[in-house]
Backbone as XML, in Angstrom:
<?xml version="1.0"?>
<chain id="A" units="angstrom">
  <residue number="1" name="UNK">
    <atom name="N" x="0.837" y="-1.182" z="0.000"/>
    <atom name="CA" x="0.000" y="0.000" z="0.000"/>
    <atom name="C" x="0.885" y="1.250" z="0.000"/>
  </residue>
  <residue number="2" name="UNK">
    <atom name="N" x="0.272" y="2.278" z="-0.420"/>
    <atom name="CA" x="1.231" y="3.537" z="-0.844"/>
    <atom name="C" x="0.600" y="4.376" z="0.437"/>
  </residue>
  <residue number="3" name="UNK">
    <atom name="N" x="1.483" y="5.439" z="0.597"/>
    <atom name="CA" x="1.037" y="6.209" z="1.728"/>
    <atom name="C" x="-0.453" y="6.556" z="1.668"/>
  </residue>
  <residue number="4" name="UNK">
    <atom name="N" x="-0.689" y="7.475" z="1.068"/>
    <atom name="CA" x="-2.093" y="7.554" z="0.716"/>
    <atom name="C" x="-3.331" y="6.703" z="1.287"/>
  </residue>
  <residue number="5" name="UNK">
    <atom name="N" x="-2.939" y="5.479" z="0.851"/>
    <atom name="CA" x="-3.766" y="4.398" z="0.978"/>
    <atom name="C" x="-3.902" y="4.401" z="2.766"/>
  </residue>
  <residue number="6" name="UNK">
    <atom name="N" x="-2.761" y="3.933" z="3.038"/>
    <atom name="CA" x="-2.642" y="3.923" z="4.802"/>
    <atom name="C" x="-3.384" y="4.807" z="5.349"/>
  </residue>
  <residue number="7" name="UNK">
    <atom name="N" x="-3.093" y="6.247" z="5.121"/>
    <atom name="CA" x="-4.129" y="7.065" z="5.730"/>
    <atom name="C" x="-5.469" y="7.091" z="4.826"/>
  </residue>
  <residue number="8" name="UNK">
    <atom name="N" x="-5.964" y="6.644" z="3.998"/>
    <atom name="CA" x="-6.984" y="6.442" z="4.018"/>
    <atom name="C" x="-7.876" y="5.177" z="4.877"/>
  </residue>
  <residue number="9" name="UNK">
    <atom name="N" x="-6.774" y="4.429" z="5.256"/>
    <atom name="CA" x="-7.569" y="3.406" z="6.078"/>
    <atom name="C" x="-7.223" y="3.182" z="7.705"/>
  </residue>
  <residue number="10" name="UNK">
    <atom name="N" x="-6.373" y="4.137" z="7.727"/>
    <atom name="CA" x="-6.501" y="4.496" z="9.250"/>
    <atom name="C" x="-7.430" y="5.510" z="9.589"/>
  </residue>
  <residue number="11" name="UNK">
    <atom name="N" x="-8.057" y="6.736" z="8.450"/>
    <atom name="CA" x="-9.112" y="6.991" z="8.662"/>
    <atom name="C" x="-10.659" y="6.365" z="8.651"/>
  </residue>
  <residue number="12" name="UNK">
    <atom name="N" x="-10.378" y="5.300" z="7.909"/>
    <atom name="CA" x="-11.869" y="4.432" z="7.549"/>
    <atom name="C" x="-12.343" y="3.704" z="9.137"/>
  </residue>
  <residue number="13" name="UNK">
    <atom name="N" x="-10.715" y="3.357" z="9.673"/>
    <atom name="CA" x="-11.215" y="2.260" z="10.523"/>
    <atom name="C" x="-11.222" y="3.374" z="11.844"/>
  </residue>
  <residue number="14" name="UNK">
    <atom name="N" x="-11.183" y="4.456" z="11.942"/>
    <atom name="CA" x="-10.973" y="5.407" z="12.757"/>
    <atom name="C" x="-12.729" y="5.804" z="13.337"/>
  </residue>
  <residue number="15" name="UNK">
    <atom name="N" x="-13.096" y="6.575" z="11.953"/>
    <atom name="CA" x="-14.542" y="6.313" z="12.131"/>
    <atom name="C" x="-15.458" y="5.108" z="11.526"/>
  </residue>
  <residue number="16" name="UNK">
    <atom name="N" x="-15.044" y="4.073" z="11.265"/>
    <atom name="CA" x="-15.457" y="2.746" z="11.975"/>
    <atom name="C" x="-16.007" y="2.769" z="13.215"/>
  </residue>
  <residue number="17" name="UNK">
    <atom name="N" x="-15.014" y="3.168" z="13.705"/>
    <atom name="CA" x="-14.595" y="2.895" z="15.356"/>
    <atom name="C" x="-15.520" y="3.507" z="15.853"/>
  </residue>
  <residue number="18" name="UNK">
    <atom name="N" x="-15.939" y="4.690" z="15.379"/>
    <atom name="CA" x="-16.471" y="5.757" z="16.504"/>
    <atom name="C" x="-18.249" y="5.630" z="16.036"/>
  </residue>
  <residue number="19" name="UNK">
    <atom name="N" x="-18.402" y="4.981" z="14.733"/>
    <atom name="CA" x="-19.809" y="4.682" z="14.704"/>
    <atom name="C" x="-19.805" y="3.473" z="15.613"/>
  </residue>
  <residue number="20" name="UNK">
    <atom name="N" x="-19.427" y="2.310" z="15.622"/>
    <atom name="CA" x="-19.915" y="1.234" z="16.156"/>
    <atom name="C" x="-19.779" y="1.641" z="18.170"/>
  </residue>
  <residue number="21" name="UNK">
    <atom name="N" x="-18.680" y="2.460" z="18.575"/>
    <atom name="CA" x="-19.199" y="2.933" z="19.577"/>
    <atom name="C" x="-20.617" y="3.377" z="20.007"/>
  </residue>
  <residue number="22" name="UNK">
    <atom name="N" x="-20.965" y="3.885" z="18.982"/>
    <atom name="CA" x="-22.472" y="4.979" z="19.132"/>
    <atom name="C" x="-23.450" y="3.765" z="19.083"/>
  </residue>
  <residue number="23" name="UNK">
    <atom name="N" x="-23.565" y="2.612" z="17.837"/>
    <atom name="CA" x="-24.392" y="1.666" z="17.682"/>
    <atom name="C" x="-24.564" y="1.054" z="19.107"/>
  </residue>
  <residue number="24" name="UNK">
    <atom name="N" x="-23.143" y="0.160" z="19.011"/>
    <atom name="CA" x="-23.321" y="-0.421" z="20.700"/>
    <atom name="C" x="-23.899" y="0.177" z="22.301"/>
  </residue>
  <residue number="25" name="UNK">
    <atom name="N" x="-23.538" y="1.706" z="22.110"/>
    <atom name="CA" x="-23.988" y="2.839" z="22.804"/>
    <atom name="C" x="-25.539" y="2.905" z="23.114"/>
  </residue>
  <residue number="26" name="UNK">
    <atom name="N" x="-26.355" y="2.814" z="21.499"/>
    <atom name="CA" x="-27.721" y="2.652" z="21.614"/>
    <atom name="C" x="-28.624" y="1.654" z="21.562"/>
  </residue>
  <residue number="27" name="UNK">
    <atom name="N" x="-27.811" y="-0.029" z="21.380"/>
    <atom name="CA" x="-28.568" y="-0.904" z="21.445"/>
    <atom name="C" x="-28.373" y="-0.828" z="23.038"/>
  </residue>
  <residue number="28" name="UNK">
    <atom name="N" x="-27.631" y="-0.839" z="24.281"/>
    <atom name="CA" x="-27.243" y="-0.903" z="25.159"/>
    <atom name="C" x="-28.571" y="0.361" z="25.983"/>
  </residue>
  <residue number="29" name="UNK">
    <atom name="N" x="-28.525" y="1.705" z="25.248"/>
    <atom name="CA" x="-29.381" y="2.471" z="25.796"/>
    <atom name="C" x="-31.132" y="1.957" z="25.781"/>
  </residue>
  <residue number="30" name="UNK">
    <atom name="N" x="-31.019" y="1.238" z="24.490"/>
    <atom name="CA" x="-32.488" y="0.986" z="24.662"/>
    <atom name="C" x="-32.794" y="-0.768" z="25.357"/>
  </residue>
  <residue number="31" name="UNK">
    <atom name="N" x="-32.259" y="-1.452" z="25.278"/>
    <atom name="CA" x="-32.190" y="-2.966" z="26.192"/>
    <atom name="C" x="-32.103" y="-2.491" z="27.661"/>
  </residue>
  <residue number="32" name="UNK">
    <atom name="N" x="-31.662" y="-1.264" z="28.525"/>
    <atom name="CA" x="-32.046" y="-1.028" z="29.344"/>
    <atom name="C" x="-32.768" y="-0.405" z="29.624"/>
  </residue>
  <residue number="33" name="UNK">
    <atom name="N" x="-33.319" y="0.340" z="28.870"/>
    <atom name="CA" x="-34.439" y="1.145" z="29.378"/>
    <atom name="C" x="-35.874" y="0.414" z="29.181"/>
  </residue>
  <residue number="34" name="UNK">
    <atom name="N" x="-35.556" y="-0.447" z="28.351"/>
    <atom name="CA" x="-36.686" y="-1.863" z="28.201"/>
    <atom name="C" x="-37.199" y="-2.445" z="29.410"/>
  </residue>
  <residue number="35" name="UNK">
    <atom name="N" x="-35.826" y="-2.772" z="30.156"/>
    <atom name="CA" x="-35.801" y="-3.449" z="31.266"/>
    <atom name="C" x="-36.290" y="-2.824" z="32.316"/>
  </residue>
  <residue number="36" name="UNK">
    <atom name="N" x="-35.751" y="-0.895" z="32.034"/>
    <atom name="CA" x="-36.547" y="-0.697" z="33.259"/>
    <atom name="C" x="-38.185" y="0.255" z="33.180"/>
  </residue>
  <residue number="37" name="UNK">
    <atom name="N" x="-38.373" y="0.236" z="32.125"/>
    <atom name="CA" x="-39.943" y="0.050" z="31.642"/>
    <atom name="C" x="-40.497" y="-0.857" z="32.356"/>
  </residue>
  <residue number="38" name="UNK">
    <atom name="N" x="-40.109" y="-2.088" z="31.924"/>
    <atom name="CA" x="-40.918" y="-3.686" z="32.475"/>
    <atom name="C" x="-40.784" y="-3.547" z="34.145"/>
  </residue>
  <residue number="39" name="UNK">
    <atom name="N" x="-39.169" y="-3.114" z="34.777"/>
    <atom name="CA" x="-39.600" y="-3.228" z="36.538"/>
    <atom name="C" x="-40.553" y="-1.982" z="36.807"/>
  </residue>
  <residue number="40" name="UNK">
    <atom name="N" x="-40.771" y="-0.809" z="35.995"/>
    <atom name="CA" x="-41.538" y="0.408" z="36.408"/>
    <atom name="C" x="-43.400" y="-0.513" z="36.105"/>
  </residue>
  <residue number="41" name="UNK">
    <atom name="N" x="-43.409" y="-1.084" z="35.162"/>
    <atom name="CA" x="-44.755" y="-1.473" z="34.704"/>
    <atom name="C" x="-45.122" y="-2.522" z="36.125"/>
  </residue>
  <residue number="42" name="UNK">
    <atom name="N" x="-44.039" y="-3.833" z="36.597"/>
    <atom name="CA" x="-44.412" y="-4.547" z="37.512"/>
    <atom name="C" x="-44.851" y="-4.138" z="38.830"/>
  </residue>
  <residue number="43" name="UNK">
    <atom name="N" x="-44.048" y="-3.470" z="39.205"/>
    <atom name="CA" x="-44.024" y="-2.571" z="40.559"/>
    <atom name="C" x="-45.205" y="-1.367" z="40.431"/>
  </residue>
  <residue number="44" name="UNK">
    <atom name="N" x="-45.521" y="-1.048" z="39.330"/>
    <atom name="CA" x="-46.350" y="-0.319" z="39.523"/>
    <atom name="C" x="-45.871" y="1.298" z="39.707"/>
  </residue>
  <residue number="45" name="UNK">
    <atom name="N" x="-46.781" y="2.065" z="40.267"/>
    <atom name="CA" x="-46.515" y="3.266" z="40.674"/>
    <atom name="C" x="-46.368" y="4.503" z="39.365"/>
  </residue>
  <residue number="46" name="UNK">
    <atom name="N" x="-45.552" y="5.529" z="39.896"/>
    <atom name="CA" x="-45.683" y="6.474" z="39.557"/>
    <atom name="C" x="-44.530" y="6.076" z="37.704"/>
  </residue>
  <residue number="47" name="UNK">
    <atom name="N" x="-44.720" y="6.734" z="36.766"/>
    <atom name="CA" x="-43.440" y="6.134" z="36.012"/>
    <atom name="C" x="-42.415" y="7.171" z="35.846"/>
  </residue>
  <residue number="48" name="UNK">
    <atom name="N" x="-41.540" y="6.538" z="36.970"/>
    <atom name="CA" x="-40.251" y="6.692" z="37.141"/>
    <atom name="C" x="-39.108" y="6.544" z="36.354"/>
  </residue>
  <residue number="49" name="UNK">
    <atom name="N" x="-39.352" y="5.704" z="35.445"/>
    <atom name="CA" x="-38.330" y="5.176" z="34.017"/>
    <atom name="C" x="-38.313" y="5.789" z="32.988"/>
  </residue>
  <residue number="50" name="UNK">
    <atom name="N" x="-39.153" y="7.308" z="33.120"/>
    <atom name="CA" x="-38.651" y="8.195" z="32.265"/>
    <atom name="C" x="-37.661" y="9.142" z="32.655"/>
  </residue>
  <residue number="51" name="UNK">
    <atom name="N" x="-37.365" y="9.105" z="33.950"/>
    <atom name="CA" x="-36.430" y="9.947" z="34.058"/>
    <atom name="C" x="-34.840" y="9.118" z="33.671"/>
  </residue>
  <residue number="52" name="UNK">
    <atom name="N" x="-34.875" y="8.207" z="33.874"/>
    <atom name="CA" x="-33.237" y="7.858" z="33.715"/>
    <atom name="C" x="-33.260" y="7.508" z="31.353"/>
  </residue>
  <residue number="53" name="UNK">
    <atom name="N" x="-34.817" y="7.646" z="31.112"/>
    <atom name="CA" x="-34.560" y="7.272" z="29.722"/>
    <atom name="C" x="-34.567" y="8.756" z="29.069"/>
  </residue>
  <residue number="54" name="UNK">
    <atom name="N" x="-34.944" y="9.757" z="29.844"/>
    <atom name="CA" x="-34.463" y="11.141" z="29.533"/>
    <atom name="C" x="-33.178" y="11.887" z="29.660"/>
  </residue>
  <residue number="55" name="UNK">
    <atom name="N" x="-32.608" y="11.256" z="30.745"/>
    <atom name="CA" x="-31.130" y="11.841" z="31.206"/>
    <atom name="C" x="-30.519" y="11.157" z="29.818"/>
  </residue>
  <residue number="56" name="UNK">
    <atom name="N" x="-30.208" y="9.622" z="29.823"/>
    <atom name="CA" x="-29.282" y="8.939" z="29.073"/>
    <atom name="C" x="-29.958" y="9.166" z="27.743"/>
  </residue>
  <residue number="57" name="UNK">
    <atom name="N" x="-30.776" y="9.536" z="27.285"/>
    <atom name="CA" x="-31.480" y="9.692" z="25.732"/>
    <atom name="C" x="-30.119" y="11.285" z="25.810"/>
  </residue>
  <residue number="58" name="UNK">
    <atom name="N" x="-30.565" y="11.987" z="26.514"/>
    <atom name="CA" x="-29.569" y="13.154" z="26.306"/>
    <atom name="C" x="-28.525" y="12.859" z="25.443"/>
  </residue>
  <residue number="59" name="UNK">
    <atom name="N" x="-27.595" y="12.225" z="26.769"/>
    <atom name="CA" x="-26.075" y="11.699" z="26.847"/>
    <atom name="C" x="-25.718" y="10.989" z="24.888"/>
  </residue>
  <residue number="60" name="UNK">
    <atom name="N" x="-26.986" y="10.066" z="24.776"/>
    <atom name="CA" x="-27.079" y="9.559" z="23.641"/>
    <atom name="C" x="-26.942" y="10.545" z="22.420"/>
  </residue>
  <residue number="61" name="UNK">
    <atom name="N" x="-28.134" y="11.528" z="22.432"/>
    <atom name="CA" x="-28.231" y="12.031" z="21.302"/>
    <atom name="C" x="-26.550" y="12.893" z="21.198"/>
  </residue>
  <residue number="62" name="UNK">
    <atom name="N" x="-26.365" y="13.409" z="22.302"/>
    <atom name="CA" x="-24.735" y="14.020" z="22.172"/>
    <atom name="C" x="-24.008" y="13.305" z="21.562"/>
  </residue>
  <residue number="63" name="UNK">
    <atom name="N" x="-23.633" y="11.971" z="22.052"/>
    <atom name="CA" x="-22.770" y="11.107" z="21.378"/>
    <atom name="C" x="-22.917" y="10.956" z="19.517"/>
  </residue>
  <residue number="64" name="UNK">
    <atom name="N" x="-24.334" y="10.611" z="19.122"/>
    <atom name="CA" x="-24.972" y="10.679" z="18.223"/>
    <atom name="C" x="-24.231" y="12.368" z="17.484"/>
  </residue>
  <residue number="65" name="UNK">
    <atom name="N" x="-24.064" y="13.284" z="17.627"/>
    <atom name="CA" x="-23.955" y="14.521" z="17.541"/>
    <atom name="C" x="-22.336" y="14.436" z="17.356"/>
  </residue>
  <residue number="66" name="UNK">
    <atom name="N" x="-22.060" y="14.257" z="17.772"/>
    <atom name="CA" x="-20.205" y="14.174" z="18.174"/>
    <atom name="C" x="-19.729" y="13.733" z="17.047"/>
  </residue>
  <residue number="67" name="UNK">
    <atom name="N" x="-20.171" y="11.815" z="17.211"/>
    <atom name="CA" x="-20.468" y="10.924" z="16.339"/>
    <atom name="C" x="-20.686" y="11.649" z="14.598"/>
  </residue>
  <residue number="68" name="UNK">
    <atom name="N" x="-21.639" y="11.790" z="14.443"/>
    <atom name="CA" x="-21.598" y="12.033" z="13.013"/>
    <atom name="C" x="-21.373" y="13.617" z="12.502"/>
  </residue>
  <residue number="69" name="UNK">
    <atom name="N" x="-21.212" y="14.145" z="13.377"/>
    <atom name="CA" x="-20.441" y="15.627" z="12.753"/>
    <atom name="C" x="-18.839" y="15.149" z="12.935"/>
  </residue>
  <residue number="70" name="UNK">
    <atom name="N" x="-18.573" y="14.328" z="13.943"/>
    <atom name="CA" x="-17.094" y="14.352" z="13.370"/>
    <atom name="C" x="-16.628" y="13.623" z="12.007"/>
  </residue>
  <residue number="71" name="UNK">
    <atom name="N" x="-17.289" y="11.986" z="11.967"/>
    <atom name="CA" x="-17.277" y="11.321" z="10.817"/>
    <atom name="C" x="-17.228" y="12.147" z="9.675"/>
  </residue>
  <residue number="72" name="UNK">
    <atom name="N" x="-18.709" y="12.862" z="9.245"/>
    <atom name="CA" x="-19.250" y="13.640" z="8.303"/>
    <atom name="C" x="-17.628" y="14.705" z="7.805"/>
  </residue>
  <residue number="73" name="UNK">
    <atom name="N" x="-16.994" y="14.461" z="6.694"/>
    <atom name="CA" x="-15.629" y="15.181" z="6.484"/>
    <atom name="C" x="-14.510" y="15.671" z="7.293"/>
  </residue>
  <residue number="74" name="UNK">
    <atom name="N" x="-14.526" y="14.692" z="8.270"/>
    <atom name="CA" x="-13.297" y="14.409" z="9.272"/>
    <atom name="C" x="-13.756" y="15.472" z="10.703"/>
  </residue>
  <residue number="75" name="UNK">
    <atom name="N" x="-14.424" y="16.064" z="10.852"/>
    <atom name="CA" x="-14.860" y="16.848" z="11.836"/>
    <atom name="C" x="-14.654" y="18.482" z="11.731"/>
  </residue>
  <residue number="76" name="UNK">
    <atom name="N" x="-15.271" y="19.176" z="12.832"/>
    <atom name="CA" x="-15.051" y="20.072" z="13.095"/>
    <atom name="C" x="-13.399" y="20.927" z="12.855"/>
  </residue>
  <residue number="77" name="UNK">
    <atom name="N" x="-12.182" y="20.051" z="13.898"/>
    <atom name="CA" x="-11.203" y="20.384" z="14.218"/>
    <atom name="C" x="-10.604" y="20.357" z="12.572"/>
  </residue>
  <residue number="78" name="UNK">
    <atom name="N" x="-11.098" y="18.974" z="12.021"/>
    <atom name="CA" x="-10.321" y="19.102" z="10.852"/>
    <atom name="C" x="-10.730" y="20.046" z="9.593"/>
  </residue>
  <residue number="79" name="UNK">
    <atom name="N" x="-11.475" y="20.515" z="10.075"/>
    <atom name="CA" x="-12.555" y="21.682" z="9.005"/>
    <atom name="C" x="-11.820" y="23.094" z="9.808"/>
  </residue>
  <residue number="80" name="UNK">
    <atom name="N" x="-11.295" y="23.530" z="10.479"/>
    <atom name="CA" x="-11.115" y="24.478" z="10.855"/>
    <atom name="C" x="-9.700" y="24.593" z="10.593"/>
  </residue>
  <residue number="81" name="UNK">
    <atom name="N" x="-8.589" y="23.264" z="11.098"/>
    <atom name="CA" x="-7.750" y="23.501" z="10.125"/>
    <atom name="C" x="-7.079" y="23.657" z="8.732"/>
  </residue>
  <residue number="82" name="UNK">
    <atom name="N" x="-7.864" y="23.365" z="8.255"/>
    <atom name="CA" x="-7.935" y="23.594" z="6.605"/>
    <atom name="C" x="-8.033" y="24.970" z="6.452"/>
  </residue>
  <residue number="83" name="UNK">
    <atom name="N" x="-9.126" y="25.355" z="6.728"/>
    <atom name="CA" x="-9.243" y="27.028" z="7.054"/>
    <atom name="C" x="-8.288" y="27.771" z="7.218"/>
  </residue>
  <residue number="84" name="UNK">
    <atom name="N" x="-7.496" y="27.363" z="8.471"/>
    <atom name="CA" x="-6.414" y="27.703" z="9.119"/>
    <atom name="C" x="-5.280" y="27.962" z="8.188"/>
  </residue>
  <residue number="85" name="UNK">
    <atom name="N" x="-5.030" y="26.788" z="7.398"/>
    <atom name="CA" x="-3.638" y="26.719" z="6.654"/>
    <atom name="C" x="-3.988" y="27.318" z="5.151"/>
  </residue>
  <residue number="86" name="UNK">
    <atom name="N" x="-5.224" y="27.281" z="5.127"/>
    <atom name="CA" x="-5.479" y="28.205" z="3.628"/>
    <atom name="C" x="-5.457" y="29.715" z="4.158"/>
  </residue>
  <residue number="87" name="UNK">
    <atom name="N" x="-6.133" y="30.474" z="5.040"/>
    <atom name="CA" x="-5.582" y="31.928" z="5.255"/>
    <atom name="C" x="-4.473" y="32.155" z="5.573"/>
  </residue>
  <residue number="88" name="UNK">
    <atom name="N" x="-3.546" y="30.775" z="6.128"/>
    <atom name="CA" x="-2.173" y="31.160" z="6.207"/>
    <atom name="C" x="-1.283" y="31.529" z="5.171"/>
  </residue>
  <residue number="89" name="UNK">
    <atom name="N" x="-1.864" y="30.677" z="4.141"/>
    <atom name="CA" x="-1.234" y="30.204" z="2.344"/>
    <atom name="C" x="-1.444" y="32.074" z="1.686"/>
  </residue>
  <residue number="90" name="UNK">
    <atom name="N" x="-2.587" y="32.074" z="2.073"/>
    <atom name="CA" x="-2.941" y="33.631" z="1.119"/>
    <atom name="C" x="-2.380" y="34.858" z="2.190"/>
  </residue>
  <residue number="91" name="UNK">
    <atom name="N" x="-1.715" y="35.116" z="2.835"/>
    <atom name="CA" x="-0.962" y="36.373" z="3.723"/>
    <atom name="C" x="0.195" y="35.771" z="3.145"/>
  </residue>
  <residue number="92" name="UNK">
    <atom name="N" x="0.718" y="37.206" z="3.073"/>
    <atom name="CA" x="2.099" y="37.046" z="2.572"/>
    <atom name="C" x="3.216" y="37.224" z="3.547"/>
  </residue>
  <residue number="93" name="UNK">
    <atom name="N" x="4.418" y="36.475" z="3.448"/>
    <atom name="CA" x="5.140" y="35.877" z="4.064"/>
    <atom name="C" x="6.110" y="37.064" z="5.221"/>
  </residue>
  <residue number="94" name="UNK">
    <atom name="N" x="6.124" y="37.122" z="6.427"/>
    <atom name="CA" x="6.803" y="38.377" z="7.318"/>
    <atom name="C" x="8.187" y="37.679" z="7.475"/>
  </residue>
</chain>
């Protein structure tokens, strides 16, 4: 493989990485909040199992957020440096 190539697939498997975090993230968010649906439904009472599926839905959608704005053309940081080194390119040299 030629350079090129390498960093193209240390970026592939990079955000690989950071979707299947998020996947595993939300099968995990919703198998528990399943679970605690079903002890809020047995027990009865007031329903209480929206509050912990509201906090962590948060936490989720952030990740979700992070997640695919960074993927989406390498992220933020890498969108700003580009920026960076192109207004550097056009000022002329002190």
């Amino acid at each position: 493989m030629n350079p090129q190539d390498d960093d193209l697939m240390r970026r592939a498997r990079r955000r690989v990485n950071q979707k299947m975090g998020f996947y595993i993230h939300a099968t995990v968010y919703v198998l528990v909040n399943l679970g605690l649906l079903a002890i809020n439904l047995v027990s009865g009472g007031r329903s209480w199992h929206l509050w912990p599926l509201a906090g962590w839905g948060l936490g989720l959608a952030i990740h979700g957020v992070v997640t695919f704005a960074s993927v989406n053309g390498d992220g933020l940081r890498e969108h700003l440096l580009q920026r960076e080194l192109q207004r550097l390119r056009q000022r002329p040299h002190r």
